[in-house]
C-alpha positions as CSV (number, residue, x, y, z in Angstrom):
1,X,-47.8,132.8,62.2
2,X,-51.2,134.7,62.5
3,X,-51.4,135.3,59.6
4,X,-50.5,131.3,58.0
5,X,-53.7,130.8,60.6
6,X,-55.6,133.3,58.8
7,X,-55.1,131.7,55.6
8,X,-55.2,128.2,56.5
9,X,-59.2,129.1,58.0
10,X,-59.6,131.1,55.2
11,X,-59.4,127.9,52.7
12,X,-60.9,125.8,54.5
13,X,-64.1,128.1,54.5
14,X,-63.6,128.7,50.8
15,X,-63.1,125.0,50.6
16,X,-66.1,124.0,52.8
17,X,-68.7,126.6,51.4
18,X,-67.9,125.0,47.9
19,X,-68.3,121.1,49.1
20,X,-71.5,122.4,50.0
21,X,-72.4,124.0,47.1
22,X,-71.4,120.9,44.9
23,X,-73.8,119.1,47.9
24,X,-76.8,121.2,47.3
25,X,-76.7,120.8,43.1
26,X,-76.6,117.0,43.8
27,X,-79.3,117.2,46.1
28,X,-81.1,119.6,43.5
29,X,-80.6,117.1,40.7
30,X,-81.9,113.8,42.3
31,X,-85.2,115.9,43.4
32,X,-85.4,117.4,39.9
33,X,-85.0,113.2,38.9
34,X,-88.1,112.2,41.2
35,X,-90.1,115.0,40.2
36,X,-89.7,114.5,36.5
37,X,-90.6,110.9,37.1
38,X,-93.6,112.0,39.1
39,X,-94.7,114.0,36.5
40,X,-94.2,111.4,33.9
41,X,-96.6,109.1,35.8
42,X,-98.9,111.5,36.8
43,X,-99.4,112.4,33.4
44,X,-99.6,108.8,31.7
45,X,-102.2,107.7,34.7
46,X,-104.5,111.3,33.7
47,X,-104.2,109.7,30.0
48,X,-104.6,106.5,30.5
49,X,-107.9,107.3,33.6
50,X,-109.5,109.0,30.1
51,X,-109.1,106.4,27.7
52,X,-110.1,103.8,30.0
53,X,-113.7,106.2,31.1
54,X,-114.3,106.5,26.8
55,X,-114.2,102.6,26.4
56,X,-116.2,102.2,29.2
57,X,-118.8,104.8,28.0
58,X,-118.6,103.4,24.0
59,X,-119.1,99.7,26.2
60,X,-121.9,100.6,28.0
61,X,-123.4,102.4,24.6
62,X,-122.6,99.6,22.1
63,X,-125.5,97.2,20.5
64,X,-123.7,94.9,19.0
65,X,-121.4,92.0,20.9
66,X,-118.1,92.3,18.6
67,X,-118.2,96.2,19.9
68,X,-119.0,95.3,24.0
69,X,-116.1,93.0,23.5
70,X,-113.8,95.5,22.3
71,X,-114.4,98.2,24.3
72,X,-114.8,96.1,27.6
73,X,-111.4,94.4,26.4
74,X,-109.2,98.0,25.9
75,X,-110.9,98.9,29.3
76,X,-109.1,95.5,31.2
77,X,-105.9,96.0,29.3
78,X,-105.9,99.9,30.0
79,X,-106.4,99.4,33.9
80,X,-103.5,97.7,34.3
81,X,-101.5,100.4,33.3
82,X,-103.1,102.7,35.1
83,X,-102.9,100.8,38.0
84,X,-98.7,100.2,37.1
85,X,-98.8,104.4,36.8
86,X,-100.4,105.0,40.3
87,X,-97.8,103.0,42.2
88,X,-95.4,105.3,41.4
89,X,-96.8,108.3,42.1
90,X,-96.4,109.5,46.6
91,X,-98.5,108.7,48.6
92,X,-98.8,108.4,52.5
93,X,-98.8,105.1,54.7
94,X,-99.3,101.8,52.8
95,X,-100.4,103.5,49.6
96,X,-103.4,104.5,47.5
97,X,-105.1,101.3,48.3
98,X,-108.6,102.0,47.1
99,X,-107.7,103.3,44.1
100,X,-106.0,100.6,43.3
101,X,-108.5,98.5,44.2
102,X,-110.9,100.1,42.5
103,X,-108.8,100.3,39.1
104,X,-107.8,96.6,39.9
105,X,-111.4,95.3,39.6
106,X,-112.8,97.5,37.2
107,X,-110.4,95.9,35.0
108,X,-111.0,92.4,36.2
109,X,-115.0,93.2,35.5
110,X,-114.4,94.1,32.5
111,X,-112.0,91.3,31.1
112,X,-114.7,88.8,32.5
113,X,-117.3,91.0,30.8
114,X,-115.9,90.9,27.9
115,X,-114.9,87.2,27.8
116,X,-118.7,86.4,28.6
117,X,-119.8,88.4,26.0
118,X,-117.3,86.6,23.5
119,X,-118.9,82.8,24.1
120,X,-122.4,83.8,23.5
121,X,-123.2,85.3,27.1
122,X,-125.7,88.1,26.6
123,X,-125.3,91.0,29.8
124,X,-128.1,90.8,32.5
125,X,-129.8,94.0,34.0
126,X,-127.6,93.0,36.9
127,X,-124.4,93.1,35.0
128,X,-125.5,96.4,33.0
129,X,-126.2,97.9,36.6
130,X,-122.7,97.3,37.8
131,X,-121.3,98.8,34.3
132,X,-123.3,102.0,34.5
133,X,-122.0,102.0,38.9
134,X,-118.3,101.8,37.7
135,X,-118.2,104.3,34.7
136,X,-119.7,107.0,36.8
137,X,-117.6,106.2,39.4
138,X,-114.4,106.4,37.2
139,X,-115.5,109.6,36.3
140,X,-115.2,111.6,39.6
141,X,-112.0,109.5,39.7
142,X,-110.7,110.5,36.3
143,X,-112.1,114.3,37.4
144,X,-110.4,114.3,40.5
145,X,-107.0,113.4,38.7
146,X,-107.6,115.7,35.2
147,X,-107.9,118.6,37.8
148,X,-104.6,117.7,39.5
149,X,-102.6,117.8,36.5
150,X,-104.1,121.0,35.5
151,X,-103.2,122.5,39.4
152,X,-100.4,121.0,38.7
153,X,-99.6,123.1,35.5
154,X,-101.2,126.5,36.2
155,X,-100.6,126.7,40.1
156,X,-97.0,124.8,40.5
157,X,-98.5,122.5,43.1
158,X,-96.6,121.1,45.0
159,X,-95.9,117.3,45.1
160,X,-95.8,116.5,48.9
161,X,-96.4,118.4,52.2
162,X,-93.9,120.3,53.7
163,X,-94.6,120.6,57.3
164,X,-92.6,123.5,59.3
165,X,-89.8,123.1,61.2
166,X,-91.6,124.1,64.3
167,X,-94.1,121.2,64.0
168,X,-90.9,119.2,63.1
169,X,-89.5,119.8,66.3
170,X,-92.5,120.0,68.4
171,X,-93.6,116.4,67.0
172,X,-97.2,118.1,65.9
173,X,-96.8,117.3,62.6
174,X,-98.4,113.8,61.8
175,X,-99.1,111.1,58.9
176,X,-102.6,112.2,58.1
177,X,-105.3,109.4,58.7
178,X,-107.9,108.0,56.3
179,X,-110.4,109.7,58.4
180,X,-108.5,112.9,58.4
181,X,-108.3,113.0,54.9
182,X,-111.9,111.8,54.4
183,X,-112.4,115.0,56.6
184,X,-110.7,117.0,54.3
185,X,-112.7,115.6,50.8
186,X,-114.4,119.3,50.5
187,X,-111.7,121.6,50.3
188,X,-108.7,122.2,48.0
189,X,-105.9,119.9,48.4
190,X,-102.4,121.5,49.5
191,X,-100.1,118.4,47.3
192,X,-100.4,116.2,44.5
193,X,-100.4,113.8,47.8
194,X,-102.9,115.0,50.0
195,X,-105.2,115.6,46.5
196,X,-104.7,111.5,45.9
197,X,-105.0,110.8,49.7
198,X,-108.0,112.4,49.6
199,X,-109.8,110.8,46.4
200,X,-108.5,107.4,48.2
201,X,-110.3,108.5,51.3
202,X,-113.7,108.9,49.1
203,X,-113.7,105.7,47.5
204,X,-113.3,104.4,50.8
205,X,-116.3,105.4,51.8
206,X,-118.3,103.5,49.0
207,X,-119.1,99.7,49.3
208,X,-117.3,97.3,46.5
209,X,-119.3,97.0,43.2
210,X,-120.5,93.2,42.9
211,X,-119.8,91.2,40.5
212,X,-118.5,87.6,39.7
213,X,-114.6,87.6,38.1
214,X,-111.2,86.7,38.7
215,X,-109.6,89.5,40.8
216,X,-113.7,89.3,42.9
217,X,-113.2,85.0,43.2
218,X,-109.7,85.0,44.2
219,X,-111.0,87.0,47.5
220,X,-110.5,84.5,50.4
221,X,-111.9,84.8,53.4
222,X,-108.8,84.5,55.5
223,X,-105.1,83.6,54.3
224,X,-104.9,80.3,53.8
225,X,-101.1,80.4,54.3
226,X,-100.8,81.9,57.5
227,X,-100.7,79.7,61.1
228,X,-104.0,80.0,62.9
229,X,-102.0,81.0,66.4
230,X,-101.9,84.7,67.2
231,X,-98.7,86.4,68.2
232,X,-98.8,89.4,70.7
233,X,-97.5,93.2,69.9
234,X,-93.4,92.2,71.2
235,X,-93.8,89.4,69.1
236,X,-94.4,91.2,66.3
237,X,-92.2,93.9,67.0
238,X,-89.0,91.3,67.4
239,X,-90.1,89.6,63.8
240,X,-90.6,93.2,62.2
241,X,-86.9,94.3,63.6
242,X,-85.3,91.0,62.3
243,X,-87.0,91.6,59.1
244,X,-85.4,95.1,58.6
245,X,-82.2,94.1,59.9
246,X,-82.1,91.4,56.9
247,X,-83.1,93.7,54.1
248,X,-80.5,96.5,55.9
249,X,-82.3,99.0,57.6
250,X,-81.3,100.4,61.4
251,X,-84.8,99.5,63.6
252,X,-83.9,101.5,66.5
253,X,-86.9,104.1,65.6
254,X,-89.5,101.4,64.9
255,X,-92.6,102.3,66.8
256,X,-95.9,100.7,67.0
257,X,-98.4,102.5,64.9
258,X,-102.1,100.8,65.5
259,X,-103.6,97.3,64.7
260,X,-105.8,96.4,61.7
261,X,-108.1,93.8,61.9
262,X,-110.5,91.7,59.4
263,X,-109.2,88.8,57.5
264,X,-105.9,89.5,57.6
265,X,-105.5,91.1,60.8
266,X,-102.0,93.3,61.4
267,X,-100.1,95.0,63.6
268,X,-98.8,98.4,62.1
269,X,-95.7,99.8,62.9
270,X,-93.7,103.1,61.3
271,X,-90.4,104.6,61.3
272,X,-89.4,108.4,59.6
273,X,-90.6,107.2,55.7
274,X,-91.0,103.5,56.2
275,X,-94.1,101.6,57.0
276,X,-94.6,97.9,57.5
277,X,-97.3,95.3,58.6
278,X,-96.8,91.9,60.7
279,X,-99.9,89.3,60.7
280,X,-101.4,88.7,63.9
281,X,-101.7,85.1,63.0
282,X,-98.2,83.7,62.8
283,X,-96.0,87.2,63.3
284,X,-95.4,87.2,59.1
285,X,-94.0,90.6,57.6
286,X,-97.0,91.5,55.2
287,X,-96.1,94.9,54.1
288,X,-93.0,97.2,54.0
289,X,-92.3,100.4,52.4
290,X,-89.9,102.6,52.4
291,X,-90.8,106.2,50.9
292,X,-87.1,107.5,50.3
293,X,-86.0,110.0,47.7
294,X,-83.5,107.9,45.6
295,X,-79.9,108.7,45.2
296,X,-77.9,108.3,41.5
297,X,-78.4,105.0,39.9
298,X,-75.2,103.1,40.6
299,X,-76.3,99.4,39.8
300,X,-77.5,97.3,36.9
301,X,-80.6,95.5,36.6
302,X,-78.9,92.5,37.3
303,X,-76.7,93.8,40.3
304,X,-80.0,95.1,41.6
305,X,-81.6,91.4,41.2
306,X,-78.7,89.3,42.8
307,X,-79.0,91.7,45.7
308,X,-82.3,90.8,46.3
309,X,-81.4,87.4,45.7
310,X,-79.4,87.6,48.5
311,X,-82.0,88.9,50.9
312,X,-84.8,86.6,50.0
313,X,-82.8,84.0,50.6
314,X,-81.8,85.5,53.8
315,X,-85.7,85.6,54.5
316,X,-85.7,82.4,54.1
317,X,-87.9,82.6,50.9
318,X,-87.3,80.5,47.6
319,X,-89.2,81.3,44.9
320,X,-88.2,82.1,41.4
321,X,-88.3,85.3,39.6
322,X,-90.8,85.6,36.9
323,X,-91.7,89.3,36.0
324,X,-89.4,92.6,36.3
325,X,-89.8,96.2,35.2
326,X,-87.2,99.2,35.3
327,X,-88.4,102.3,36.3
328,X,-85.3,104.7,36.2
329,X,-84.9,104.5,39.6
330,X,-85.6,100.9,41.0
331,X,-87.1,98.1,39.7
332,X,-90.2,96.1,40.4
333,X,-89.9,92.3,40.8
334,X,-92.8,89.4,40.8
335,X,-91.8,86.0,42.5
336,X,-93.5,83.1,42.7
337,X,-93.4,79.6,44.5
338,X,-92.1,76.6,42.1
339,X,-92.5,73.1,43.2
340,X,-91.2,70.3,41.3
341,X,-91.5,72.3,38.4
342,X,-94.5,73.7,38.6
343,X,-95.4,77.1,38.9
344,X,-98.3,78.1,41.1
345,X,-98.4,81.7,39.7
346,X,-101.5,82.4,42.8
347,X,-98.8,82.1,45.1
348,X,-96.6,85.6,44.4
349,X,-94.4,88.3,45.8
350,X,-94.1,91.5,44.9
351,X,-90.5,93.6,45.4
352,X,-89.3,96.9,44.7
353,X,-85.7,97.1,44.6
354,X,-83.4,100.8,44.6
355,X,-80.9,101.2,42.1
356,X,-79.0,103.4,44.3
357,X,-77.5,100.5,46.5
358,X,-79.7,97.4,45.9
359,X,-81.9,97.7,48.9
360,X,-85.7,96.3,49.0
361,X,-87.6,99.5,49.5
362,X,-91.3,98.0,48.3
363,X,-93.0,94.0,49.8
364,X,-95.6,92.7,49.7
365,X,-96.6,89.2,50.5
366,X,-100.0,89.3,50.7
367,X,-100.9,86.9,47.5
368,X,-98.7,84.4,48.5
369,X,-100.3,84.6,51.8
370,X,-103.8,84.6,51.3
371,X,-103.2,81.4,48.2
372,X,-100.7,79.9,49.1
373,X,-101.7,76.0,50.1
374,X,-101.0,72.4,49.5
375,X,-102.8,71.5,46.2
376,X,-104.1,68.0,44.6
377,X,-104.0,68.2,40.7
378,X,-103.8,65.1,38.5
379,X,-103.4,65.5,34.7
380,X,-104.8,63.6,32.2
381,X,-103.3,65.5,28.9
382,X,-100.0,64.4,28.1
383,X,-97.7,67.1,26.8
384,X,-97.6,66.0,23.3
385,X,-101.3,66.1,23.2
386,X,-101.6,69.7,24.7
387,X,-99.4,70.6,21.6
388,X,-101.9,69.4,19.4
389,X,-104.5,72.2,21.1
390,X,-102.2,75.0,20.2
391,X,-103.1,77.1,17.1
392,X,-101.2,75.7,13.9
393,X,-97.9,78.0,13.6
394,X,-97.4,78.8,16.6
395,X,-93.6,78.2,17.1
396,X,-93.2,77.0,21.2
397,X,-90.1,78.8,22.4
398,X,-90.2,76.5,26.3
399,X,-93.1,75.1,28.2
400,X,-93.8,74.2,31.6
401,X,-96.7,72.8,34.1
402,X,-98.4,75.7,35.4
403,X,-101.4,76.7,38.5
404,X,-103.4,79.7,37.4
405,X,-106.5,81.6,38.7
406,X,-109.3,81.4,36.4
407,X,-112.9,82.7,36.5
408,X,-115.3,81.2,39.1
409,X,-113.5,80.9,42.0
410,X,-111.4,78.4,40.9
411,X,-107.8,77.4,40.4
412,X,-106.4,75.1,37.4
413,X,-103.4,73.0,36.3
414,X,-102.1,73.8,32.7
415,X,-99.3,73.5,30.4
416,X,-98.1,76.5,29.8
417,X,-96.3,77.4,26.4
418,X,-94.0,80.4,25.5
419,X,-93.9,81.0,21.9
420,X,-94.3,83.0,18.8
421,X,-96.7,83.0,16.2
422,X,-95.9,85.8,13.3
423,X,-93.4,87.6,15.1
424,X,-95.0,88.3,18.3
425,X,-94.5,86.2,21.7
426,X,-97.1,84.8,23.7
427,X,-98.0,82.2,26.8
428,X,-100.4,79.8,25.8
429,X,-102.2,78.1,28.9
430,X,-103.9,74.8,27.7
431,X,-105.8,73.1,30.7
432,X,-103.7,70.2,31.6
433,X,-107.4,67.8,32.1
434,X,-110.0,69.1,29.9
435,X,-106.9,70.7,26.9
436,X,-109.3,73.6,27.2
437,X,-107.0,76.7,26.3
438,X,-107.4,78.8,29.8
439,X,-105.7,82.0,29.1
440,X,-103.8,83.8,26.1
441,X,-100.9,86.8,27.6
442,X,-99.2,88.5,25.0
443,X,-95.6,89.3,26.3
444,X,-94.5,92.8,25.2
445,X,-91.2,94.0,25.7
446,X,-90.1,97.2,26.5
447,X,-86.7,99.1,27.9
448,X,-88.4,99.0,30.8
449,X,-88.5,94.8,30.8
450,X,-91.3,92.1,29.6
451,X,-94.9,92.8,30.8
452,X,-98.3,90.7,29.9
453,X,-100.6,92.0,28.0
């Protein structure tokens, strides 16, 4: 009988010692998964940081107009992507937010630039100022990255922090501030993180370059969508625990974090990897995301889409679904709000979905927010004579009434055609009073989904 004991424990501790084996080698592969896609991304923002500091340099350097417009043009089209390359790269807390925002309107000063340039408009001192501000600094930005990758290759570094279990236990170990890591500018980073965290920090410390363009006008000077009441800290809390409980998270850790204030005032709150933000004015869930590692991809694009389907509508939003991109691991999603067939393309969402079981992990709200508001347009171009504006050839697939942001601090009604003209697809946006043609996107499609170029 001893001995049928003996054996029986003995199995179960051969069996158990191999279940966590086969454990640890599935653990191993979906961090060897994140890493590889961090190093993908890493690498393609480093390339794409360089490319986009050349055209800037050949823009500020060129004499004649066809070659500003060209260079400043690449520069608009290659921020975008480096933008698209940093959000999926770690980083602490609500993101890399000045980076971003840095790439974002470099990008959007160039495009308008460039445009300018193209009608006749020759560049001011003023404008020439701001260029020569933004190329030097994209340089210590492209610097700081270039010397990341190359830690990165000859030193192994690491991706992310890995506090002890000591400061684990004893609750020392903290999410570092932007002060902190503006502290810590000087000296070596310890992560690919804290390297980024701390360019953010910098940037942070330098006023916005001026300029007049779309990304600059659409800057409001509080959200016109939100209710001008102000909710308290419970208040908050309650609408931030219903909002996690919807989307299928446990809240029972959710702590207060701090309280940011300025246009769009919030009240921060964190729990393990997740962060999110509630408005002060109204109690609306701004921001949420949740820094997981992701598991093995068990759903579809279009499992992964009627999932969030689902939770919007348990949200309580309705808005229809106009951009998506596959990233291996989850997808990111653009909504807008659609009114009696009109799109008001302002007025968006932004989601990040896992393909590991569907759940939002990525929201943000705050365009629909800040735009969002009831609107008086009355067109005077019928749709048949918008077609006439369009280039001859150009084949229109579907069309639609449209609201889109154009230069000057201004929003405008269009008809907006999808089509192709010799073999490529486009959106066409001819302005639905004036049959000016607005804005030309050329939609290129990838395994990844449809972006705009």
């Amino acid at each position: 009988m001893r001995n049928l004991w003996i054996g029986i424990l003995g199995t179960a501790f051969v069996l158990s010692l191999a279940w966590g084996f086969t454990e640890y080698r599935q653990a191993e592969q979906f961090e060897r998964v994140n890493v590889n896609q961090y190093q993908r991304s890493l690498r393609d923002l480093a390339s794409n940081l360089d490319q986009l500091e050349t055209d800037l340099a050949k823009g500020r350097v060129a004499a004649t107009s066809s070659q500003k417009v060209l260079y400043l043009g690449q520069a608009g089209t290659i921020s975008e992507s480096a933008v698209k390359d940093l959000a999926q790269l770690p980083a602490e807390e609500n993101g890399l937010s000045y980076i971003s925002e840095f790439l974002n309107r470099t990008g959007d000063f160039t495009r308008s630039l460039a445009y300018q340039i193209s009608v006749g408009h020759i560049p001011t001192t003023e404008e020439d100022k701001t260029l020569t501000e933004v190329h030097e600094r994209l340089l210590t930005v492209n610097q700081n990255v270039q010397d990341i990758v190359q830690r990165v290759d000859t030193e192994g570094l690491a991706w992310v922090d890995n506090p002890s279990v000591w400061n684990r236990v004893a609750g020392l170990w903290r999410t570092e501030t932007a002060e902190a890591a503006a502290a810590a500018t000087d000296g070596p980073s310890s992560s690919v993180r804290s390297g980024l965290d701390q360019l953010n920090a910098s940037l942070q410390k330098l006023p916005p370059f001026s300029y007049v363009g779309e990304y600059d006008s659409r800057s409001v000077r509080e959200p016109l969508a939100l209710p001008k009441q102000e909710v308290d800290r419970d208040v908050a809390l309650k609408a931030a625990k219903s909002f996690l409980s919807k989307v299928g998270y446990p809240s029972s850790g959710l702590e207060f974090s701090g309280v940011s204030q300025g246009a769009l005032g919030v009240y921060i709150f964190k729990q393990g990897n997740l962060f999110m933000t509630v408005s002060k004015r109204g109690g609306k869930v701004i921001n949420y995301r949740d820094q997981r590692e992701f598991t093995e991809r068990t759903l579809s694009p279009d499992q992964a889409k009627d999932k969030v389907a689902q939770t919007l509508k348990a949200l309580e939003w309705d808005l229809v679904l106009t951009s998506t991109e596959d990233y291996g691991g989850y997808l990111q999603l653009e909504y807008v709000q659609d009114e009696n067939g009109i799109r008001y393309y302002p007025d968006k969402l932004r989601i990040t979905v896992a393909l590991d079981n569907g759940q939002i992990i990525g929201y943000d709200s705050t365009p629909y927010y800040a735009y969002h508001q009831k609107r008086n347009f009355t067109k005077k171009l019928t749709l048949e004579q918008a077609k006439t504006k369009l280039r001859k050839g150009f084949q229109i697939k579907e069309n639609r009434m449209a609201v889109i942001p154009v230069m000057g601090n201004r929003e405008v009604m269009a008809y907006e055609f999808r089509g192709k003209y010799q073999d490529e697809e486009y959106l066409v946006y001819i302005n639905a009073v004036n049959g000016i043609e607005e804005r030309i996107q050329r939609i290129i499609k990838t395994p990844k989904g449809e972006y705009l170029q």
